[in-house]
N, C-alpha and C positions, 0 to 999 in steps of 0.2 A: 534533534533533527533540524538542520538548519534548511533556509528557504534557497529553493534549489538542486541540493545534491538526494540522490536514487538512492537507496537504501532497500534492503532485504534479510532477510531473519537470519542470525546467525544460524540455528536450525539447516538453514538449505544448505551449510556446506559452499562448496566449490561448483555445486549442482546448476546448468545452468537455465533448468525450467522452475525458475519461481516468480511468485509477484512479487515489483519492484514499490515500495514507497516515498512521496517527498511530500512535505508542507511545505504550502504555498498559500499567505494572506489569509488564513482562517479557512483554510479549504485541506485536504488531502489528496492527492491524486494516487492512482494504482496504474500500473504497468504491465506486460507482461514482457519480462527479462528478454524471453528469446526474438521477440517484436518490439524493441523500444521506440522503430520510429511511426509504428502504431497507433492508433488514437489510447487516453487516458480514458478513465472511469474519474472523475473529478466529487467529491460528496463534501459537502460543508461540518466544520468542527461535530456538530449533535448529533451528525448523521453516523459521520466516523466512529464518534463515543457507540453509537446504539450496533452498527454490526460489529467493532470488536467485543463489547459486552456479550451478542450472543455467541460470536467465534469461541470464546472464552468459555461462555455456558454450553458449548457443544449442542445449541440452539438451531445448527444448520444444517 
């Protein structure tokens, strides 16, 4: 993921309600596809690490 470009899980398909991802300086931002020019959710690297981890564990 480079710094700058929106990204989304291959998973969503062509679908166009999913959350959008990019890194940026040690931070991640989230999006919501169908409102890009919406506010981000902006969470710093440890934070990122910690809710994919529980994404991951079905922790949510």
């Amino acid at each position: 993921m480079s710094d700058g470009d929106w990204f989304k899980s291959s998973y969503s398909g062509s679908s166009p309600n999913c959350v959008e991802c990019r890194g940026q300086a040690g931070v991640t931002e989230m999006r919501d596809s169908k409102n890009p020019a919406h506010a981000t959710l902006a969470l710093p690297a440890d934070q990122w690490a910690g809710l994919l981890a529980t994404v991951r564990a079905d922790q949510l």
